[in-house]
C-alpha positions in Angstrom: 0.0 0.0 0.0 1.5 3.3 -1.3 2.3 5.9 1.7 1.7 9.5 1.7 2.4 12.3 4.3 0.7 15.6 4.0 2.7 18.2 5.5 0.8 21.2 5.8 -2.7 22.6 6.2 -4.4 20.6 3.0 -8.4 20.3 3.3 -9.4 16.9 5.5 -11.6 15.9 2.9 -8.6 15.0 0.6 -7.3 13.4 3.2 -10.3 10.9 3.1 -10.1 11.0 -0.8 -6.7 9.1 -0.3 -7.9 7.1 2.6 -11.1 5.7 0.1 -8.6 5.1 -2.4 -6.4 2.6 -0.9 -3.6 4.4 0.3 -2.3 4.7 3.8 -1.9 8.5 5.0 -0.1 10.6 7.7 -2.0 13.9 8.1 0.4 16.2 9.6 -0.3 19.8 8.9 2.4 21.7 10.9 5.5 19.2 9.9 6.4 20.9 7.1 7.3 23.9 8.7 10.4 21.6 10.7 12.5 20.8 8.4 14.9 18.5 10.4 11.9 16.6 11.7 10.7 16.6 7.9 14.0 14.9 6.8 14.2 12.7 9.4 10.8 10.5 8.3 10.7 11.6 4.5 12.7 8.0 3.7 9.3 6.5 4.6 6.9 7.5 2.2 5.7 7.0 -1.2 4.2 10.8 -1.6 4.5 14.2 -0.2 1.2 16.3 -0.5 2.2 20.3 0.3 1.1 23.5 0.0 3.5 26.9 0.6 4.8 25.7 3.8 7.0 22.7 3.2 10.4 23.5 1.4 11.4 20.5 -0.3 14.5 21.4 -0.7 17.8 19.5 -1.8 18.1 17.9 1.6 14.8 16.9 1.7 15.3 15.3 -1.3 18.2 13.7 -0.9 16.5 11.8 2.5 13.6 10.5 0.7 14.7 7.4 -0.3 11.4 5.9 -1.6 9.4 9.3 -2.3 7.5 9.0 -5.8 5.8 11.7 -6.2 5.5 15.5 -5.1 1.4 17.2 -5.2 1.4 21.2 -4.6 -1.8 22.2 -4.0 -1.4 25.2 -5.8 0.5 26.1 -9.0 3.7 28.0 -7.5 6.0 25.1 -7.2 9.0 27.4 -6.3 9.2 25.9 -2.6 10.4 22.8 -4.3 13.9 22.0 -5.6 12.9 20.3 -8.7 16.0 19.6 -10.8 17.1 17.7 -7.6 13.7 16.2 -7.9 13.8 15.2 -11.6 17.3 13.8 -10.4 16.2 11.4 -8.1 13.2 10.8 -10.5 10.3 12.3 -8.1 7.0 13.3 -10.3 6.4 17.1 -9.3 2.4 17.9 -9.5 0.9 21.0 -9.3 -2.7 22.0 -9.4 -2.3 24.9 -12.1 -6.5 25.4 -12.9 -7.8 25.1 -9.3 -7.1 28.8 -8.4 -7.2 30.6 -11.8 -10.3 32.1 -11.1 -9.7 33.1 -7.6 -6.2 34.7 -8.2 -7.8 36.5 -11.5 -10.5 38.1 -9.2 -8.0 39.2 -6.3 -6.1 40.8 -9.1 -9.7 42.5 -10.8 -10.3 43.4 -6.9 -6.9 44.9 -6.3 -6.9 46.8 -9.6 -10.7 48.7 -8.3 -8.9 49.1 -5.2 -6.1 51.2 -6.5 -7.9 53.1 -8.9 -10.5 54.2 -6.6 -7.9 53.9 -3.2 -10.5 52.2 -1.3 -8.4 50.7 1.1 -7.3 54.0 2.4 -10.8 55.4 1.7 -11.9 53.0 4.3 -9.1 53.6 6.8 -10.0 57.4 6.9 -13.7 56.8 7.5 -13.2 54.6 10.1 -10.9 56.8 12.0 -14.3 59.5 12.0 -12.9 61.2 8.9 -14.6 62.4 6.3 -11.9 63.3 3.7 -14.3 63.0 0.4 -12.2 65.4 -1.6 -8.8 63.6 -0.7 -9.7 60.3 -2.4 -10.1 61.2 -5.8 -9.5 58.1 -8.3 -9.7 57.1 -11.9 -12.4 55.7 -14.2 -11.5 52.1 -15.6 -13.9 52.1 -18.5 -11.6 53.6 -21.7 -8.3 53.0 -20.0 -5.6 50.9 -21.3 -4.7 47.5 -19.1 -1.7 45.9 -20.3 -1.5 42.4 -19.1 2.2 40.7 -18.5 1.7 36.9 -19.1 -1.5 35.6 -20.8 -1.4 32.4 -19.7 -4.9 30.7 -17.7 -4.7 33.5 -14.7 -3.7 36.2 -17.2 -6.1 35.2 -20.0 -9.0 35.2 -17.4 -7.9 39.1 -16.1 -7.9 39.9 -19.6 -11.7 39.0 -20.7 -12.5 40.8 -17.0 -11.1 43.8 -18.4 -12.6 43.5 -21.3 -15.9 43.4 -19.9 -14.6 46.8 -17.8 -14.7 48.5 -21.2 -11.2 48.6 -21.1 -8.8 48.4 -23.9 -6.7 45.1 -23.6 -2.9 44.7 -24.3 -1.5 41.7 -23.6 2.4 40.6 -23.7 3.3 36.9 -24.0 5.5 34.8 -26.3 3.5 32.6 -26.3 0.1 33.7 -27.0 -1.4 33.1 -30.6 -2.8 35.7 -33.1 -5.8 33.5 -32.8 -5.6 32.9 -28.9 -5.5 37.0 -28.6 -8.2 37.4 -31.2 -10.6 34.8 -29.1 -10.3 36.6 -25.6 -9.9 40.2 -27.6 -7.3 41.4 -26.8 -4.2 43.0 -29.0 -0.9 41.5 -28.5 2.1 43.6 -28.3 5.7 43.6 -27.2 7.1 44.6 -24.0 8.2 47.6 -24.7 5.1 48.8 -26.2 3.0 47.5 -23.4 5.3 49.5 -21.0 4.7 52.9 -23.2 1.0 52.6 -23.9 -0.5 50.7 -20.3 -2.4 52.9 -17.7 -2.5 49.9 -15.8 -0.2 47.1 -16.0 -1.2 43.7 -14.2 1.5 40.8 -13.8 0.8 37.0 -14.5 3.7 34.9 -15.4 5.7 32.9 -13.3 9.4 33.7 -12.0 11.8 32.5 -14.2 15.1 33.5 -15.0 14.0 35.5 -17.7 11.0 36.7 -15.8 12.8 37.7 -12.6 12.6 41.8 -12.5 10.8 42.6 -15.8 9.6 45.3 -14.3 13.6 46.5 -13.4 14.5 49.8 -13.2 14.7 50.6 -16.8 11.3 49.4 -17.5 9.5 51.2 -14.8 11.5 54.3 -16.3 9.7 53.4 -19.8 6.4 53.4 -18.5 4.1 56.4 -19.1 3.9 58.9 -16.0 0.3 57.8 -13.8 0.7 54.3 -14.5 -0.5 51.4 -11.5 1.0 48.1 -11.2 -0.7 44.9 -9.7 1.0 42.3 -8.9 -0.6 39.1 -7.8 1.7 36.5 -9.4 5.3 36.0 -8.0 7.0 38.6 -5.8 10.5 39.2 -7.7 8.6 40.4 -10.9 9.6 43.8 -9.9 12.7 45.8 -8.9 11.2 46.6 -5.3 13.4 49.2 -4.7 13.3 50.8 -8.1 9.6 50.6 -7.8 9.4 53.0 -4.7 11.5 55.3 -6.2 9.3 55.5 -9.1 6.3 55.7 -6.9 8.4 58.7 -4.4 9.3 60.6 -7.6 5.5 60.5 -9.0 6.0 58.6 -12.3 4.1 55.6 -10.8 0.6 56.7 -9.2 0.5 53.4 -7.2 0.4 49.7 -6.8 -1.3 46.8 -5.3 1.1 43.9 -4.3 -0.2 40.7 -3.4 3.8 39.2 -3.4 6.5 40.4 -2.5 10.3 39.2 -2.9 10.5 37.6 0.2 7.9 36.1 2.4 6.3 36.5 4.9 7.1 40.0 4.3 7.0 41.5 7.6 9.0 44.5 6.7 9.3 46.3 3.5 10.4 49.5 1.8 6.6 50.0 0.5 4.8 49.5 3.6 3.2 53.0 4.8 3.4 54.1 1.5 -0.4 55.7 0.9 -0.1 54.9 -2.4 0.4 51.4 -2.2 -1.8 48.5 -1.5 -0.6 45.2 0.0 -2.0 42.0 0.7 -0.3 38.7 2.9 -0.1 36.7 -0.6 -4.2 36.2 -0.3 -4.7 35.4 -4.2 -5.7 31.4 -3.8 -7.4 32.2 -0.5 -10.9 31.1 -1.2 -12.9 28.6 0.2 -13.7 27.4 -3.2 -10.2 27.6 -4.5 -8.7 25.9 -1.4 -10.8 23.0 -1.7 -10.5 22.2 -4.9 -6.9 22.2 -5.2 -6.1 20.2 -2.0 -9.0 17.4 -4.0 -7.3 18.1 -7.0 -3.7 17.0 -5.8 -4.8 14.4 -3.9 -7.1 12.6 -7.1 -3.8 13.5 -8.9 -1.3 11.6 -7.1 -3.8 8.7 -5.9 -4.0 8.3 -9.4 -0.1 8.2 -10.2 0.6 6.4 -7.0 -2.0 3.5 -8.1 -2.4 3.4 -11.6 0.8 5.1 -13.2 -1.1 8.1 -14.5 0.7 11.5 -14.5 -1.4 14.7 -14.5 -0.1 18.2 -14.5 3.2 17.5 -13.5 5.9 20.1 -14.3 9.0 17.6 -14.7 7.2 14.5 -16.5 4.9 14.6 -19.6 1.0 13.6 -18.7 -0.4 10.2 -19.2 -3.9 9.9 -18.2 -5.6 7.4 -16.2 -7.8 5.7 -18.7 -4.3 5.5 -21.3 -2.1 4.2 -18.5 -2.9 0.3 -18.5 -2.5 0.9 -23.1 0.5 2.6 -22.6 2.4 0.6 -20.2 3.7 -2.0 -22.3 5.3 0.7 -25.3 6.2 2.4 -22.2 8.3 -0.3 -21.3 9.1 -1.2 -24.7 10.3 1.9 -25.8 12.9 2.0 -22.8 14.0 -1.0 -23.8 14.8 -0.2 -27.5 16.9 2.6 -25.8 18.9 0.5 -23.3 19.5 -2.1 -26.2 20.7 1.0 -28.6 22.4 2.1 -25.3 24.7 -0.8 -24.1 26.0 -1.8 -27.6 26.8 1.8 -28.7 30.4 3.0 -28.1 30.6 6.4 -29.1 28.9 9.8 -28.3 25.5 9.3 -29.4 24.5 13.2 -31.1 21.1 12.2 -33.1 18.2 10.5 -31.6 15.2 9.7 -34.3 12.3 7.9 -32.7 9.7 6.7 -35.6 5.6 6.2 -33.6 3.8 3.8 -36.3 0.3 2.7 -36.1 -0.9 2.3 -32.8 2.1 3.8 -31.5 2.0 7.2 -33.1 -1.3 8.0 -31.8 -0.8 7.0 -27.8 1.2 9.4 -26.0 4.6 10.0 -27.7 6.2 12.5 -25.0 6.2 9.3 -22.4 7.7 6.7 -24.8 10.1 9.3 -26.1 11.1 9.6 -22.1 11.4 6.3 -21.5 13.8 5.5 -24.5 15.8 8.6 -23.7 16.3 6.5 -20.3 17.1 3.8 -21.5 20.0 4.8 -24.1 21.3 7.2 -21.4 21.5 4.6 -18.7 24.3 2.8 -19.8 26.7 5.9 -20.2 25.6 7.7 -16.6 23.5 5.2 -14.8 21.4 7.2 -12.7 19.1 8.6 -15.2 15.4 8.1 -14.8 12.2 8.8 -17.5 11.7 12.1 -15.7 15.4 13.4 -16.2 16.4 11.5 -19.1 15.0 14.5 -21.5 16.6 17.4 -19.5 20.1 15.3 -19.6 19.5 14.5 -23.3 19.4 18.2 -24.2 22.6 18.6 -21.7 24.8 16.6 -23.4 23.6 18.4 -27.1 21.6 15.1 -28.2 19.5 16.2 -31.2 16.1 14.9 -30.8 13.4 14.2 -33.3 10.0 12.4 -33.4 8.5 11.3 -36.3 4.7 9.9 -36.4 3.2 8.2 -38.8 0.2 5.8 -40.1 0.4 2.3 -40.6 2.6 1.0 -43.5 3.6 -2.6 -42.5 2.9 -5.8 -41.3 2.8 -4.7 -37.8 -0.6 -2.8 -36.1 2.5 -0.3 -34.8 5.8 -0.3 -33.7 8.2 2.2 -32.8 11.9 2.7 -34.4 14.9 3.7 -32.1 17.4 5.7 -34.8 20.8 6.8 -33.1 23.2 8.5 -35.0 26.9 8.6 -33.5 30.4 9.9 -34.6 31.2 6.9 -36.3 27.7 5.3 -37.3 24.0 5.0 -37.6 22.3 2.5 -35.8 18.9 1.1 -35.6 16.6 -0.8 -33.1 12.5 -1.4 -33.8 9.9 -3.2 -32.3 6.6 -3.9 -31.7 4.3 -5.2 -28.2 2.1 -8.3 -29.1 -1.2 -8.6 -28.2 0.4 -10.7 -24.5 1.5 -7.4 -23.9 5.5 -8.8 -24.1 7.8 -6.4 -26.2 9.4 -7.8 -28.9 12.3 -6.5 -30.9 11.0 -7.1 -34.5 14.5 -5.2 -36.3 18.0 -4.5 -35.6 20.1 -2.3 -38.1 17.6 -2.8 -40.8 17.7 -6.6 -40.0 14.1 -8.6 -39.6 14.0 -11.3 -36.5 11.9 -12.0 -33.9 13.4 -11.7 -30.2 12.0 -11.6 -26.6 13.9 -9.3 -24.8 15.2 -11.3 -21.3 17.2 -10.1 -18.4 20.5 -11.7 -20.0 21.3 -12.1 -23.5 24.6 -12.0 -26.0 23.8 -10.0 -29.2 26.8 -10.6 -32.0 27.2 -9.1 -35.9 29.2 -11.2 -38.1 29.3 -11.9 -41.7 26.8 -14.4 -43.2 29.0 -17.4 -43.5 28.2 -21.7 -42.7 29.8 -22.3 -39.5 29.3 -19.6 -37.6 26.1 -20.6 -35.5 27.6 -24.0 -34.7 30.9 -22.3 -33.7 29.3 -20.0 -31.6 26.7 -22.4 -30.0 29.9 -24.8 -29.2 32.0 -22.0 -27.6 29.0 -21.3 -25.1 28.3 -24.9 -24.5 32.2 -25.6 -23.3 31.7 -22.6 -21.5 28.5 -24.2 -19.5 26.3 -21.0 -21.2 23.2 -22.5 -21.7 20.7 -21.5 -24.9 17.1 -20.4 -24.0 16.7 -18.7 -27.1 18.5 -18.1 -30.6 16.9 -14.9 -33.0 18.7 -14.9 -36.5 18.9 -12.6 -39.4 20.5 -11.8 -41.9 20.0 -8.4 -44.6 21.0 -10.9 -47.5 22.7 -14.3 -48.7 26.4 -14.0 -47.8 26.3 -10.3 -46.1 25.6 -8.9 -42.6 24.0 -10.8 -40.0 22.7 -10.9 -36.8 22.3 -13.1 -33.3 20.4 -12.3 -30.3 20.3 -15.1 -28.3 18.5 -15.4 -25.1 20.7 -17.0 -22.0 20.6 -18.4 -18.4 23.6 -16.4 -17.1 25.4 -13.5 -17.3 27.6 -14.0 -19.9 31.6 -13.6 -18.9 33.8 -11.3 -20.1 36.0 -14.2 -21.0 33.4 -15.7 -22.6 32.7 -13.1 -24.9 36.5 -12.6 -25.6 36.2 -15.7 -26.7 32.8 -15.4 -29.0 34.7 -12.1 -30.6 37.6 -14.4 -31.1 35.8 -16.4 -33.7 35.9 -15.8 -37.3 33.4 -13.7 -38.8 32.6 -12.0 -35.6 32.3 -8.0 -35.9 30.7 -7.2 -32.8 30.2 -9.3 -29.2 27.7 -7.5 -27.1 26.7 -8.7 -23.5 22.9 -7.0 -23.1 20.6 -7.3 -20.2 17.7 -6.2 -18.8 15.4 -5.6 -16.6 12.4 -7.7 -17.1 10.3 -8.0 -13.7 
């Protein structure tokens, strides 16, 4: 039974959504916030459920011996160290939709707020002023809100605005013509946004390239009057340059709901009348609490159980109802790349992986992981289908998938293609309908082969002799035969042997089988088949 500990304050009804699915829990709410007491039990479970709280950080990671899987409740998953994570080969989940809508409408709220300085409207009245001239704000409808990050918060901000008669600019890489057209809104480039926005709202996560794009030369770029909200990530702004923009009257205001560091107990901005801050309230919502603590909690049941991966952020998704389909060409896909792995020498710098049939339209991404896994195992050993893509793209492998329908005899198969500094090699095959992988084609050669946990795999040239010569050198050295694959790519050329053994095969054994004539290449190959 899988284990999970939930760490901080998650809702107690996903704690009985684990319980009624079969897995054993440890609801602990305030043990994330020790973080020696955290690393001291971690090693004992199968899943970490967290919100804010719990830094999973490198020495967390490095204790949790059997951990699986990682669910934020919540998208921000900057509390979590996650290319130690993608290391060890821990699943990091988030819930990115359960808050959209919530975190949109504390951004729509803070934006009314600042123009029309309610906050500080209400503070006044309830100290028994009545200071009606002093609070004089700004119409919304006609003014220009220039959105930074249009992603599922930003997009939803965006249509609010719209419906606030307000002109929309949005800047995003990624947003399409046609995305922008649908939620009607004009895309533009930074520096535009900056020149033309009365307001500017922020919505895209902190990145590298993210980190202070409002800096001191963009707030400077700005036109004089503008307000910033910020309800995304604090370090999205240059703090300090933002107060001195807000001293010298170029900004009019802002409303933060982040801040660089937090809890933010003291800050440069705080006392400033012109700006609005809130404790980091944008997910707090009954609604929005509730259904991302269910969210994670169906999320990594579901992975912890069946295999299925949903909105994780270090591991392409496979859904629940694909899982079962998938987990044989899962499995068979890692183990065209350990094969392609263990009898390649040289730098691999080309992967090709070829989806046919069946197998180009099930989930690609995952295969494509697990065969990246498999190649790269051999050369660095701890490499795992969650960090097998990052450390492909590390060492400058060129990859490329290619789908396509069904051409052969097969219902689908998938094609392993590596090309190295000195060759191009090929591995392909197929699952049958046991569910077994088969290897169906080796360097353009046909045979039929069961993969097994120990086999020997030779080249040679097609010439009489050779198979009894090589089935007498094993049986001298007491190697015995479970299985012999032949082929050959025509009379008197290049052949192949995969044969299928009780033993680990010796390396004087196989000095031995690459002393015979004919003999190009003596592989040992194993793997794992339980």
């Amino acid at each position: 039974m899988p284990k999970v500990l939930v760490s901080d304050a998650l809702s107690e009804r996903a704690v009985e959504i684990f319980r009624e699915r079969g897995i054993d829990v440890d609801f602990q709410p305030d043990l994330g916030k020790d973080k020696d007491k955290l690393a001291e039990v971690i090693g004992q479970y199968d899943g970490l459920a967290i919100r804010s709280a719990t830094k999973v950080t490198d020495k967390i990671i490095a204790a949790a011996a059997n951990l699986r899987v990682i669910g934020r409740a919540g998208i921000g998953v900057d509390n979590v160290d996650i290319p130690k994570a993608t290391a060890r080969g821990i699943v990091v989940m988030n819930t990115p939709f359960g808050n959209s809508t919530t975190t949109a409408e504390h951004a729509i709220a803070m934006m009314l707020s600042l123009a029309r300085q309610i906050p500080q409207a209400n503070a006044s009245t309830h100290a028994g002023k009545w200071e009606k001239s002093r609070f004089m704000g700004i119409e919304l409808t006609g003014k220009t809100l220039g959105v930074i990050g249009c992603g599922n918060i930003g997009s939803i901000v965006a249509t609010r605005g719209v419906g606030l008669k307000m002109r929309v600019i949005a800047f995003d890489p990624y947003l399409s013509p046609e995305r922008a057209q649908q939620l009607g809104v004009e895309k533009v480039d930074l520096d535009t946004l900056l020149a033309r926005a009365d307001i500017i709202t922020l919505h895209t996560p902190l990145t590298d390239k993210t980190r202070n794009i409002l800096s001191r030369e963009a707030l400077a770029k700005t036109r004089k009057g503008v307000r910033i909200v910020n309800c995304a990530r604090g370090g999205l702004i240059d703090e300090e340059a933002l107060k001195d923009a807000i001293d010298a009257g170029h900004v009019a205001g802002a409303a933060l709901d982040v801040f660089a560091v937090e809890p933010a107990k003291e800050h440069p901005l705080f006392g400033n009348e012109n700006v609005i801050c809130t404790p980091h309230l944008g997910a707090s919502t009954e609604e929005a609490q509730e259904t991302v603590a269910l969210q994670v909690a169906e999320q990594m049941a579901d992975y912890l159980l069946t295999g299925a991966v949903t909105n994780a952020v270090n591991m392409p998704s496979i859904s629940a109802e694909e899982a079962p389909r998938l987990k044989p060409w899962v499995r068979l896909a890692e183990m065209l790349g350990s094969f392609a792995g263990q009898v390649t020498e040289s730098a691999i710098k080309e992967v090709e992986i070829l989806f046919e049939g069946v197998a180009s339209e099930m989930n690609v991404k995952a295969m494509t992981s697990a065969a990246l896994a498999g190649l790269l195992r051999p050369q660095v050993g701890d490499v795992n289908m969650v960090s097998a893509p990052i450390m492909a793209k590390e060492r400058g492998i060129v990859l490329s998938e290619v789908k396509r329908d069904k051409m052969g005899v097969f219902d689908g198969y998938i094609r392993l293609t590596i090309q190295t500094e000195k060759q191009r090699r090929s591995v392909a095959g197929t699952v049958f309908s046991d569910g077994k992988p088969r290897f169906i084609q080796i360097k353009g050669i046909n045979l039929d082969a069961e993969p097994a946990a120990h086999m020997l795999y030779t080249t040679n040239a097609d010439k009489p002799g050779y198979i009894g010569a090589l089935g007498t050198t094993l049986g001298e050295a007491g190697v015995n035969i479970a299985a012999f694959a032949l082929g050959r790519d025509k009379e008197g050329g290049d052949a192949i042997a995969l044969l299928t053994v009780d033993d680990v095969v010796s390396d004087a054994v196989l000095e031995k089988v690459r002393d015979l004539p004919h003999v190009l290449q003596a592989k040992r190959v194993e793997f794992d088949v339980e």
